[in-house]
Every structure is written in C-alpha cells, then in structure tokens.
N, C-alpha and C positions, 0 to 999 in steps of 0.2 A: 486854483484847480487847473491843471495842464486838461488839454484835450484830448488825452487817454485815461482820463480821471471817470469810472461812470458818472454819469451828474445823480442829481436826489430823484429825480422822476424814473432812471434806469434804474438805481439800485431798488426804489420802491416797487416796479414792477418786476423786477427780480424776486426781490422778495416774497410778494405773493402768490408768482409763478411757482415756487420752491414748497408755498406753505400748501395750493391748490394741488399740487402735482403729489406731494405729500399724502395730504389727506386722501384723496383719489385712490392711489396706488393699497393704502390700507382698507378701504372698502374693499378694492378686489381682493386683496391679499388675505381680510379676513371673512370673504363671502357674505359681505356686509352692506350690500350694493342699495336696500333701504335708506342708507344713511345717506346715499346723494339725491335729493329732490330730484326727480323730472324736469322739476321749471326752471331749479338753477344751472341744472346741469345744461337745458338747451341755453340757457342767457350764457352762460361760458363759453359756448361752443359756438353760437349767433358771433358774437363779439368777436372769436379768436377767427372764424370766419369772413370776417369783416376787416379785421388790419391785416390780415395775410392778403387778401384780394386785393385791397389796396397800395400794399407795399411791391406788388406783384403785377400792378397796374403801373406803378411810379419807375418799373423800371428793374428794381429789385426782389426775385423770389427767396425768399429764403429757405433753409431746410427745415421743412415740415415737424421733423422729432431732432429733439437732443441727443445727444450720444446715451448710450446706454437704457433709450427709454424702452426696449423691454417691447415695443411693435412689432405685433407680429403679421407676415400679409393676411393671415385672416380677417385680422383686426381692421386693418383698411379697408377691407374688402366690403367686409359687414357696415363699414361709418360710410363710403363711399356708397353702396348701394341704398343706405337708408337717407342720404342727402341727396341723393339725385330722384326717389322717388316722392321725398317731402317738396322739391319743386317740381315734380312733373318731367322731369330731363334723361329722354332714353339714351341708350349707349349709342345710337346711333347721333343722334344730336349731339353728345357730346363731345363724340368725335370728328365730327365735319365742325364744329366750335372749332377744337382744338387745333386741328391742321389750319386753321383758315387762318387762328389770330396769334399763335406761338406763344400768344401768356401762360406764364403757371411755369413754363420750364426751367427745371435748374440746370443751373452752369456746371455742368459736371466737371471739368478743366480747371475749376478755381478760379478763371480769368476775371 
C-alpha cells in the first residue's frame, strides 16, 4: 500500500462517517428527528468534539463541514450557542479564550 493509499482505519472511519451523515440527513429530510436518540446523538457529537479539539490542538484545524454539507449559519448558530451554554461559556469568555490562544483557526490561504 503507497502512502496515498487510505489505510483500513481511514476508510473504516469513512465509512461510517457516510453511513452517520446518511442516516442523519434522512431524519431531517423526512421530519423524522425521533429516530435520532438524544443520548446517541450527544455521544457523536462529545466524540467528534473531542478529535477536532485535539487535532486543533496538534497543530492542525481542520474544516468543520465537508463540501456540500447543506450548513447553514443558523445551524452553527443554534449548535454553538447550545455548547457554550451546556458548559457554562459566555461570549465574552469565549472571546478573550480566542484572541489570547489563536486555536480553532483555519488557514484560510491553504498554507
């Protein structure tokens, strides 16, 4: 396998990325939003939570949404407001965080 080959752990997490995003997208689409637990939905979100801040920590942010995912600023709006208030973190905090430690920013240049 060259090292532009994804390895079995990429394409596995590919995979499920595809099957979750999937399914997801048909709840909203069929106003069927029952069908996503509460509990699983926040262990998804804990998770994906947790390797973005760390990959964002290592040095590398990545971009947030894949192409075509249909986000709309509302939608941040509402997911951002409802994770800054499940830990306690006002806008003002968050933004003297922000300026002080420069994590989280994307490379808009590609560099």
């Amino acid at each position: 396998m060259s090292s532009s080959e994804p390895s079995i752990a990429e394409q596995s997490f590919s995979a499920l990325a595809v099957e979750i995003a999937g399914r997801m997208a048909e709840a909203v689409d069929d106003r069927a939003l029952d069908r996503v637990p509460d509990e699983a939905l926040g262990q998804i979100f804990g998770s994906l939570i947790r390797v973005f801040a760390a990959k964002a920590q290592d040095g590398h942010t990545p971009r947030p949404f894949a192409r075509n995912s249909g986000i709309a600023i509302t939608d941040v709006a509402i997911c951002c407001t409802a994770l800054m208030d499940s830990v306690g973190l006002s806008t003002f905090e968050l933004g003297a965080w922000e300026s002080m430690s420069g994590l989280g920013k994307l490379d808009r240049d590609g560099k």
